[in-house]
Steps between C-alpha positions, in 0.01 A plus 500: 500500500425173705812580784277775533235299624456236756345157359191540691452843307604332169243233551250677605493746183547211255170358654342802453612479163309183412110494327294453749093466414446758709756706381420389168468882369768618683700230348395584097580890561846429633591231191376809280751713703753201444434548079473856512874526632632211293327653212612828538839429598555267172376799291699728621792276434393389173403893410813658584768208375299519173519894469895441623574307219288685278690804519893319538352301190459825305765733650751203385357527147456851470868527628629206287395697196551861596790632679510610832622849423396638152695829371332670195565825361378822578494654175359301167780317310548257744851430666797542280873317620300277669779221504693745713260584736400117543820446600566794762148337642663158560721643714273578778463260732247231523421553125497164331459599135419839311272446153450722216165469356255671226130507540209617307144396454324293171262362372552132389267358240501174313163342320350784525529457914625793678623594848698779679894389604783658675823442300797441722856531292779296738827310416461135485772488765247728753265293509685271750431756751117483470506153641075381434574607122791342499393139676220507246683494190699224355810478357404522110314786600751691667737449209228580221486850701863569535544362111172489344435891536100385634262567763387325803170527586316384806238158494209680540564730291541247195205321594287858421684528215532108346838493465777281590899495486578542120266732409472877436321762642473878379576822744376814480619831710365781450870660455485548195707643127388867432285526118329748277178340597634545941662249713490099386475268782807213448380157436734194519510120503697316733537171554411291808809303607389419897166492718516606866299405818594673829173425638392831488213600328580851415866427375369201300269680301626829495842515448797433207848448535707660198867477420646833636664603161168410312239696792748822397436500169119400483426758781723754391773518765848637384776383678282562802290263720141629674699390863675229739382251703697432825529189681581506863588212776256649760224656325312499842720770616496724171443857620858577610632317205257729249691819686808369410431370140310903461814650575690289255247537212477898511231736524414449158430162505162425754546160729174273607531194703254217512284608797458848328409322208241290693411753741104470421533113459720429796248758693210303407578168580595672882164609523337196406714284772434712741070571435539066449641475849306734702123312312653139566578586867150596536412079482758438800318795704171355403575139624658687826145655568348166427757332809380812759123394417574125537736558840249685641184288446712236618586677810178543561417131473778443697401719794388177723841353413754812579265535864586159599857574387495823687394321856738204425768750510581611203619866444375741231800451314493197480130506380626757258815316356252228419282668305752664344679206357154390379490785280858566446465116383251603200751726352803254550330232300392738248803708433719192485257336246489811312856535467518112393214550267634882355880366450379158294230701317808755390730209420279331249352824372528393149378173497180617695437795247530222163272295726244733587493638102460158340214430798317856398633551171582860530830648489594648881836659404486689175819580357346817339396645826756412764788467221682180660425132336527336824355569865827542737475520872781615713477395856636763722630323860465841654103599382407145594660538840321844516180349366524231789587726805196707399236245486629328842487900640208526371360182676665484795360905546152342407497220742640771820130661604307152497771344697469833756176503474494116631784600766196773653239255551359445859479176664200591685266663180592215273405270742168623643287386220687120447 
């Protein structure tokens, strides 16, 4: 901006700039002007990395546990050949792996402690693909499911329940063996041979990992799975690859992929970004108001000044560039300490929550509501650059009628009364 400005203009506006006692309230409403743009610029940083990362942080763990394309079944039974169709699916391109699994809901109880699951029958060797449930376990785990003929269950879940890795837990579905006296629900023990943590609330205490062959039986599956998971390379661009895995499958097998899946919960979190953005811009345009009211009382204290200007030769343009950096000058300062303050804010995100909880004592990031263990914040190059050309707009735009209205004042009036 300054090679837009000769040094007598630069100086003059940075003088202006300075606390003067007679400008003393001029002064305080532009430093609140100042904080209002840093503030709001840091917020809106901070707000939309956090919500960034929110959603990649749960779209990665949704994803690393569900396939990107699921294919059940259109009539009950579930999907028989199933090995077959897997691998016609793997042929398609950009399809990384194709899963058989069974599912079913149950309750699991143990000491008299019960709570709703979702039984998931894989092979030990699928569970590579769902990489957070795989980096989770160890190796004695991963062996005690492919050998052991147990069930993994997540850490929260285990800590409702009070069990640990060795013990047993009993299932119930409500699929049950037909009797004289109507339909028995099956109960079964199984025992524990691994504990899971993907860091995701509603996995952790919801679901349990079964040994394919063993999920058949218990659920009563015959040679038949409930559907397949597919894993794709690009699940960004999934709609033309769910056209081409439909007409593979058949029309009587139905296809989802993941947004369809997550329509609502994708859908939601796009609302709340955008409501979020639109109420935190409202503090930028706020502080801009606050530099028009502080430009213009200082024009007007300045009226004695821009005469003697005026008859030293100075044009109105020049008069106006020099107001106009003064203001322009507020939101410089403030964006780039916004941006300073937003980016370090985001990049020790964590460490400010823990301190802020063991300062208050209360728990800011509950697990059971926003599902996640940890805060993450994703810092977008492109928002921030947005973020930044709006609030210098926005105070450059501010500053333009104070410095024209200093460009239109008369010599002659401002001096009469002096």
């Amino acid at each position: 901006m300054g090679f837009l400005f000769s040094p007598v203009e630069r100086m003059l506006a940075f003088r202006y700039m300075r606390s003067r006692r007679a400008e003393g309230f001029i002064s305080v409403i532009a430093w609140f002007s100042l904080a209002g743009i840093t503030l709001g610029v840091a917020t809106l940083i901070v707000v939309m990395s956090v919500m960034n990362g929110f959603r990649a942080e749960l779209v990665s763990r949704i994803l690393g546990l569900n396939g990107h394309v699921a294919v059940y079944s259109a009539k009950p039974g579930g999907i028989a050949d199933f090995d077959q169709l897997a691998l016609k699916l793997t042929d398609i391109r950009d399809v990384i792996a194709v899963t058989p699994q069974i599912e079913g809901q149950v309750m699991a109880t143990q000491s008299r402690v019960s709570v709703g699951a979702v039984v998931r029958g894989v092979r030990w060797s699928d569970l590579a693909v769902r990489k957070p449930l795989w980096n989770s376990l160890g190796e004695a785990e991963i062996t005690g499911f492919r050998d052991g003929g147990g069930v993994l269950i997540g850490r929260e879940m285990a800590f409702k329940l009070g069990v640990k890795s060795g013990d047993s837990l009993t299932l119930t579905t409500a699929r049950g063996k037909a009797t004289a006296f109507g339909t028995v629900p099956t109960r079964r023990k199984f025992k524990i041979v691994g504990i899971f943590n993907v860091g995701m609330y509603e996995y952790d205490s919801t679901f349990i990992f079964m040994p394919l062959d063993l999920s058949a039986d218990f659920l009563g599956y015959e040679n038949t799975v409930s559907g397949l998971e597919i894993y794709v390379s690009a699940p960004e661009q999934i709609a033309a690859l769910r056209q081409s895995v439909k007409q593979a499958a058949g029309d009587d097998l139905r296809v989802f992929d993941w947004v369809e899946r997550n329509r609502s919960f994708l859908n939601a979190l796009r609302v709340e970004r955008n409501v979020m953005f639109l109420i935190l811009t409202l503090i930028i345009l706020v502080a801009a108001f606050n530099i028009i009211s502080s430009m213009i009382m200082l024009v007007r204290s300045k009226n004695a000044d821009i005469a003697v200007l005026r008859t030293m030769g100075a044009s109105g343009g020049s008069i106006m560039r020099i107001f106009l950096m003064t203001g322009a000058s507020i939101g410089i300062v403030g964006t780039t300490t916004g941006t300073l303050v937003g980016m370090l804010f985001c990049w020790n995100i964590d460490t400010i929550k823990q301190a802020i909880e063991n300062l208050s004592g209360a728990e800011l990031f509950a697990a059971e509501i926003y599902f996640l263990s940890n805060l993450p914040a994703k810092i977008d190059p492109q928002e921030v650059l947005m973020v930044v050309l709006m609030a210098l707009g926005l105070s450059f735009v501010a500053s333009l009628y104070p410095a024209w209205r200093a460009s239109r004042v008369a010599p002659a009036e401002a001096l009469r009364y002096e």
